[in-house]
PLY file of the C-alpha trace (Angstrom):
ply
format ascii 1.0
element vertex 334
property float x
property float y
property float z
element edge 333
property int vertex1
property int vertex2
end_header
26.26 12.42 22.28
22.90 11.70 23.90
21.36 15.56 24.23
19.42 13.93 26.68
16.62 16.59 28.52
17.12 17.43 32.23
15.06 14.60 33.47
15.17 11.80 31.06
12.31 11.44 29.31
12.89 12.67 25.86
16.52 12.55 24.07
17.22 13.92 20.60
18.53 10.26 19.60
15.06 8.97 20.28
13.04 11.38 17.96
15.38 10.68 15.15
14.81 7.19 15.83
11.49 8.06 15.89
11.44 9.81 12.36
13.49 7.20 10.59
10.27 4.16 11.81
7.43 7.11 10.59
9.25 7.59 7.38
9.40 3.83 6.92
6.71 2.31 8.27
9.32 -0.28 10.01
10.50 -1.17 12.89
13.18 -2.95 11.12
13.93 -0.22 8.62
13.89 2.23 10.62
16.72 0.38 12.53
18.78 0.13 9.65
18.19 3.63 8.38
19.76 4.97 11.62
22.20 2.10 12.23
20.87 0.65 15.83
19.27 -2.56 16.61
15.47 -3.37 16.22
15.27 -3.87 19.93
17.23 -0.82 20.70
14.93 1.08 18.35
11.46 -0.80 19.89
13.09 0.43 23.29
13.12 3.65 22.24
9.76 4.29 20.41
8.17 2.62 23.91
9.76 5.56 25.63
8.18 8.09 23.76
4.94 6.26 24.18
5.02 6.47 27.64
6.04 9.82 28.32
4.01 11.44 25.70
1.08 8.89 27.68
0.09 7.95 23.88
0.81 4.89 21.53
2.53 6.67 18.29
2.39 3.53 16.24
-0.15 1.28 15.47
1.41 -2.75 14.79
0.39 -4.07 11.49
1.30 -7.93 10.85
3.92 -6.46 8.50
5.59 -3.04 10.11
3.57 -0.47 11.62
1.35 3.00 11.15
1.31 5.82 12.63
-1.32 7.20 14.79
-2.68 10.46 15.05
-0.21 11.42 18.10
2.73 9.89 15.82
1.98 12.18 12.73
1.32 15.18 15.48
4.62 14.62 16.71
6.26 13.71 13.12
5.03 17.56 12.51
6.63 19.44 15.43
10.01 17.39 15.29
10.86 16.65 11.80
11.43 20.59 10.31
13.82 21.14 13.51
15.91 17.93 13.16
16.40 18.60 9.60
17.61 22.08 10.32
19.88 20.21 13.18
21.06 17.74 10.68
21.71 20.40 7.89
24.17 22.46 10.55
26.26 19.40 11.37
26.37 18.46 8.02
27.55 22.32 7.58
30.36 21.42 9.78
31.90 18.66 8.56
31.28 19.97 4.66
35.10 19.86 4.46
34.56 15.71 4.38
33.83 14.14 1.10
30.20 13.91 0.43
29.17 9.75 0.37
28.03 8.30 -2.77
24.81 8.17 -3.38
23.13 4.82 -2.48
21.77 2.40 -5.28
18.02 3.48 -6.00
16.12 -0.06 -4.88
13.86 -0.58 -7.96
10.90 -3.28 -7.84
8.66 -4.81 -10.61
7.42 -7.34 -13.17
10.58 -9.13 -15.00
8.36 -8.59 -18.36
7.64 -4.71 -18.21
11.27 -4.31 -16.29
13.03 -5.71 -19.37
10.54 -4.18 -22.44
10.21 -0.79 -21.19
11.02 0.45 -17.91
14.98 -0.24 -17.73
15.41 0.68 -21.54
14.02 4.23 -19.97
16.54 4.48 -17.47
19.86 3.47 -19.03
20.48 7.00 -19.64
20.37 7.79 -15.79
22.61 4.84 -15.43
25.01 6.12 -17.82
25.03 9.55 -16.10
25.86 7.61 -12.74
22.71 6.71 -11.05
23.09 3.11 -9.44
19.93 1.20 -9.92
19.01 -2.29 -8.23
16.77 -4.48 -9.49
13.93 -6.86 -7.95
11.38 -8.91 -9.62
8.46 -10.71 -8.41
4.97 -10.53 -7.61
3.21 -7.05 -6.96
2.20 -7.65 -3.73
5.20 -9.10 -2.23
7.32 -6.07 -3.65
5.04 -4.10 -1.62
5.75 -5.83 1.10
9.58 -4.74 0.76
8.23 -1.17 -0.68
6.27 -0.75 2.94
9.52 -1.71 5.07
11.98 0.52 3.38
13.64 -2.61 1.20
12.75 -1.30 -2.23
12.59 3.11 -3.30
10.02 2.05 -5.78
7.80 0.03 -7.43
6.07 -0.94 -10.66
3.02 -2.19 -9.32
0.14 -4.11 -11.56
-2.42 -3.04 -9.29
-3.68 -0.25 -6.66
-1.09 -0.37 -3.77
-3.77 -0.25 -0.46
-3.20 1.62 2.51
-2.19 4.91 3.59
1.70 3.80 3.76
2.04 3.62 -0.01
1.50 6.22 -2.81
0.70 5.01 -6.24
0.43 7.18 -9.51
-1.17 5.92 -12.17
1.48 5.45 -15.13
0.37 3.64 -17.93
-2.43 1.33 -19.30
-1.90 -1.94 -21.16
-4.29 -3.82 -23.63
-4.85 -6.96 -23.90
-4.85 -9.06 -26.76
-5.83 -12.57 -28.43
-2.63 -13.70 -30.22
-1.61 -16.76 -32.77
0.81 -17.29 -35.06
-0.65 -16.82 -38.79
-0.06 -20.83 -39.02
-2.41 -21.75 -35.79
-4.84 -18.39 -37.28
-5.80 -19.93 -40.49
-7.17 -23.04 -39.14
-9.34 -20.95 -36.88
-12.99 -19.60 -38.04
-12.52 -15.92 -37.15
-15.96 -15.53 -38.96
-17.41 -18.04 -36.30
-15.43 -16.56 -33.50
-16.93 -13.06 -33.95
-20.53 -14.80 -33.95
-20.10 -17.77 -31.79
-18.09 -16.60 -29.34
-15.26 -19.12 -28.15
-16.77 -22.20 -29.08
-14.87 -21.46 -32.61
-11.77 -22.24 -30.66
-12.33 -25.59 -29.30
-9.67 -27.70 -30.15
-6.96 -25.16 -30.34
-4.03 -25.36 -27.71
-4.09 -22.72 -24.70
-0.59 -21.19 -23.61
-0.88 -20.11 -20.48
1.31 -17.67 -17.82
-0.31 -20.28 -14.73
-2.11 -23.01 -14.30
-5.71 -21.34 -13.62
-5.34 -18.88 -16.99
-5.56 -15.30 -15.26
-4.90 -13.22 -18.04
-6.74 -15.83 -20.43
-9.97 -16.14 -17.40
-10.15 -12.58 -17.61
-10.06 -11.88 -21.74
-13.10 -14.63 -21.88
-14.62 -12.66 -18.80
-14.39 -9.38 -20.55
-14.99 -9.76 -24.06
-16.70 -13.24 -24.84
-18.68 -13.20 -20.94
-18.21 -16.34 -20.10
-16.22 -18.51 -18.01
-13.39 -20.22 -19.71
-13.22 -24.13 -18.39
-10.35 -25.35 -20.90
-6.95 -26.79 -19.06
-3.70 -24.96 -20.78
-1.94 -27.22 -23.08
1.71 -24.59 -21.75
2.05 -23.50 -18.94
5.29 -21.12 -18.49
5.50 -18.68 -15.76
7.19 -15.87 -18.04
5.25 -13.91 -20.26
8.21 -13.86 -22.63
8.13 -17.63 -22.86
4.46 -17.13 -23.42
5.34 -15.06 -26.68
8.07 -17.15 -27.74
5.81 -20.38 -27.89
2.73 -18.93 -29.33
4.98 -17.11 -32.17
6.80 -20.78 -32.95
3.11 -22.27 -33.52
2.51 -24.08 -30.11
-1.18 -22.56 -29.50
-2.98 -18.81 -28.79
-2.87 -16.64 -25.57
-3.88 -13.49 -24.45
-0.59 -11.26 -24.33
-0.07 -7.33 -23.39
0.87 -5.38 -26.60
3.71 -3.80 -25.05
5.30 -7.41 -25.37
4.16 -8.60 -28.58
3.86 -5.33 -30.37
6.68 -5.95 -32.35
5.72 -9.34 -33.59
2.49 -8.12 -34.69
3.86 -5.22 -36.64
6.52 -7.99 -38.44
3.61 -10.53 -38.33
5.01 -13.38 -36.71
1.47 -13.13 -34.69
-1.65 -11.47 -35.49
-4.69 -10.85 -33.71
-8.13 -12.95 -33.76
-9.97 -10.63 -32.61
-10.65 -6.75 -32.19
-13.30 -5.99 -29.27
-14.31 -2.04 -29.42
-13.54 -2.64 -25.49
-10.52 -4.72 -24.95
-9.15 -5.93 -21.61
-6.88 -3.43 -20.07
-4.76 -3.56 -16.93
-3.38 -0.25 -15.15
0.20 0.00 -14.00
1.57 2.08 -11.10
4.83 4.01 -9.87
4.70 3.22 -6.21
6.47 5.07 -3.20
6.29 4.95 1.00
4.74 7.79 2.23
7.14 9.96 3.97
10.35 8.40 3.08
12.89 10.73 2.95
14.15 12.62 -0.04
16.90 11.25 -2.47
18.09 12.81 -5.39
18.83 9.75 -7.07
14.78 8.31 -6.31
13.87 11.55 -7.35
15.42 11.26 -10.54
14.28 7.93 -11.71
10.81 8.26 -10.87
10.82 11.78 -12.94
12.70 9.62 -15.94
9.82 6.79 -15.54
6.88 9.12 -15.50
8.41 11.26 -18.79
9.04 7.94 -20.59
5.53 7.10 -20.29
4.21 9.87 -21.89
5.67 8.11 -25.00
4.23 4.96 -24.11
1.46 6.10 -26.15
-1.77 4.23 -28.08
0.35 3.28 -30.94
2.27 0.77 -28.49
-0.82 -0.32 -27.36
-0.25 1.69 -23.87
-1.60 5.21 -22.83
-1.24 7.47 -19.78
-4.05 7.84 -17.44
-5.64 10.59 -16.08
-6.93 9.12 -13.51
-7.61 5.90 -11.37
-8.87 3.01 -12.52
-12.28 2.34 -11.22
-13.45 -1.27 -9.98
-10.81 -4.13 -10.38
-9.68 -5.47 -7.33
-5.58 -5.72 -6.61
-5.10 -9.56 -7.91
-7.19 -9.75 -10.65
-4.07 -10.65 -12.61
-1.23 -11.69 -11.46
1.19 -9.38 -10.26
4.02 -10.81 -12.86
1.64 -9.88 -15.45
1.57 -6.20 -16.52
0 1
1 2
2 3
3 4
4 5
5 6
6 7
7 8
8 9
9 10
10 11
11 12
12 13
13 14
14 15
15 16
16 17
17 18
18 19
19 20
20 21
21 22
22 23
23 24
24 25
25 26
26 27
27 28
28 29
29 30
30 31
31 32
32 33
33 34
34 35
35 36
36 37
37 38
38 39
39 40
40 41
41 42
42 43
43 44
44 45
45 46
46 47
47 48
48 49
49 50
50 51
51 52
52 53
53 54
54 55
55 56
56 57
57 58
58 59
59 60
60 61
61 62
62 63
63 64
64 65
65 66
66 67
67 68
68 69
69 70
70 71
71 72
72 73
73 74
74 75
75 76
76 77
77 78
78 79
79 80
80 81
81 82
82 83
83 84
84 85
85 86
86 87
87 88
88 89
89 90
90 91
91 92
92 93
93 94
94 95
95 96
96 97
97 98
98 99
99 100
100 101
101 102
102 103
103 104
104 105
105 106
106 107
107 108
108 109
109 110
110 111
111 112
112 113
113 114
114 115
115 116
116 117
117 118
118 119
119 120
120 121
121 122
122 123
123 124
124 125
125 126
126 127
127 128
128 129
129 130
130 131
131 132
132 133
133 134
134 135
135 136
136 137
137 138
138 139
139 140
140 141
141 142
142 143
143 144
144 145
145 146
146 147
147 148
148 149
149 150
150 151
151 152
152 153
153 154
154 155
155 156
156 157
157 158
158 159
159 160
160 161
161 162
162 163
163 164
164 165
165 166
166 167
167 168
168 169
169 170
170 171
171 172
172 173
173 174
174 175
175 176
176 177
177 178
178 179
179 180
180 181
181 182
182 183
183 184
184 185
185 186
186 187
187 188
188 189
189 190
190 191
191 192
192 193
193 194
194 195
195 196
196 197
197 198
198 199
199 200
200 201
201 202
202 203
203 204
204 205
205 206
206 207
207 208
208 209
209 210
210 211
211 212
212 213
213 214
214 215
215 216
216 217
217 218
218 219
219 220
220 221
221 222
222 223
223 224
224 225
225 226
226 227
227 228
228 229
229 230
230 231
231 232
232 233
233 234
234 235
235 236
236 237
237 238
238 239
239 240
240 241
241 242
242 243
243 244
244 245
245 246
246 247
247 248
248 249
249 250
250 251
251 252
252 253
253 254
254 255
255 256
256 257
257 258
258 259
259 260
260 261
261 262
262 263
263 264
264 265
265 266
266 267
267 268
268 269
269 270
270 271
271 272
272 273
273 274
274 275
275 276
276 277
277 278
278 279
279 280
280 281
281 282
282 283
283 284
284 285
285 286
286 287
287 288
288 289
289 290
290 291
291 292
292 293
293 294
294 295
295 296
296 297
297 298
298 299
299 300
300 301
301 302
302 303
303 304
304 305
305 306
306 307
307 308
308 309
309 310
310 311
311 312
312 313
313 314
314 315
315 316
316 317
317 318
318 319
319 320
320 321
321 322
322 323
323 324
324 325
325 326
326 327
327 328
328 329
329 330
330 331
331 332
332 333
């Protein structure tokens, strides 16, 4: 049924189409979200463009945003539909309610596996469906933005107005050896002399230019590290395993090698009064529609961290963190 107006120019199908591409930022996902094509649902938006006489979408390279006549009109029309939607839905409350769809979860493979889906097995065992992506931070965005992922653990400030971020834990950084590779180091030297105490000794690395490592010898020794990795291995787990078996020292979160510090399989060469520390985000779209099941996890996620505390090495944030531009680490590094 079309409930289209007496002379054409506005339809009841096109502002629903309308709401689906605010909600999403997407072109694309808005199409899917209300099951028509992407040209059908470009047709549609151009219509209301021209007889409104005003673009409602600005084109990004990757989906769009809204303008100011798109969130004017996303303000008149979107309490009405709803109240549309909730009387047909009335009608037809005789049908069996749908399942719930799987809640489209994004993040680093690391911080996925150590703490954030040990956090929500409960949900799962209650019945929440939860499907997983990893990957870099800024490419889950990319799928976060067009409607392909709910959420997102992000390792840095999501930008734009399409995407909100809360703040959800911080992580600290630390300089890691096995006791074997630690006891042919100086640590009294190291403290003095900075890292020229550690010439010599093998660099395991998470890539080949050493973010996290760049960044430790940044922070705390303020200097530029110039040493090639001896291992490189693109998983921070890998990174654990081979500095624990005696292969060479990294720089590893202590949410991942907490546990290996406290049995002492690694121990620390250093402890800077200011250690490195990186800030993880819960990230959402803007205006994306509300689902119990989205709801749910993200309230599970931001209670567990509260018990990510300081004694983990982690602690919630109050507020932002000021001054490190998104990239700094890599996003597969929390």
């Amino acid at each position: 049924m079309r409930h289209r107006s007496a002379d054409g120019s506005m339809d009841l199908v096109q502002l629903r189409t309308f709401l689906a591409v605010f909600r999403t930022g997407s072109l694309t996902a808005g199409a899917a979200q209300v099951g028509l094509s992407q040209p059908t649902v470009t047709t549609q938006i151009q219509a209301l463009e021209r007889h409104l006489g005003r673009p409602l979408f600005e084109r990004l390279p990757r989906g769009v945003t809204p303008t100011a006549a798109g969130h004017e009109l996303a303000a008149r029309v979107a309490g009405p539909l709803e109240e549309l939607e909730s009387v047909v839905s009335g009608a037809s409350a005789d049908r069996a309610a749908p399942p719930e769809p799987p809640v489209l979860l994004g993040g680093p493979a690391e911080m996925l596996a150590a703490k954030v889906l040990p956090a929500l097995a409960p949900l799962v065992a209650e019945g929440v469906r939860i499907t997983v992506a990893t990957g870099l931070t800024e490419d889950l965005l990319t799928h976060l933005r067009s409607g392909a992922l709910d959420l997102v653990f992000a390792t840095s400030r999501p930008r734009g107005r399409i995407v909100l971020a809360e703040p959800l834990v911080d992580e600290e950084f630390l300089l890691v050896a096995a006791p074997s590779v630690a006891e042919r180091i100086d640590i009294g030297r190291l403290r003095v002399e900075g890292p020229s105490a550690l010439d010599g000794v093998p660099l395991v690395s998470y890539a080949a230019d050493l973010p996290i490592l760049r960044r430790y010898w940044r922070h705390v020794f303020g200097t530029r590290l110039e040493t090639e990795p001896a291992l490189i291995v693109g998983d921070l787990r890998a990174v654990l395993a081979a500095v624990s078996a005696g292969a060479g020292i990294s720089v590893l979160p202590h949410y991942l090698c907490g546990r290996e510090l406290a049995d002492a399989t690694l121990v620390t060469l250093l402890d800077p009064v200011d250690p490195p520390i990186n800030t993880g985000f819960l990230a959402r779209r803007v205006g994306a529609p509300s689902r119990p099941h989205v709801d749910l996890v993200r309230a599970r996620l931001l209670e567990a961290a509260r018990g990510w505390r300081s004694g983990c090495g982690e602690s919630i944030r109050g507020d932002s963190e000021p001054g490190r531009s998104p990239g700094e680490l890599p996003a597969a590094t929390v």
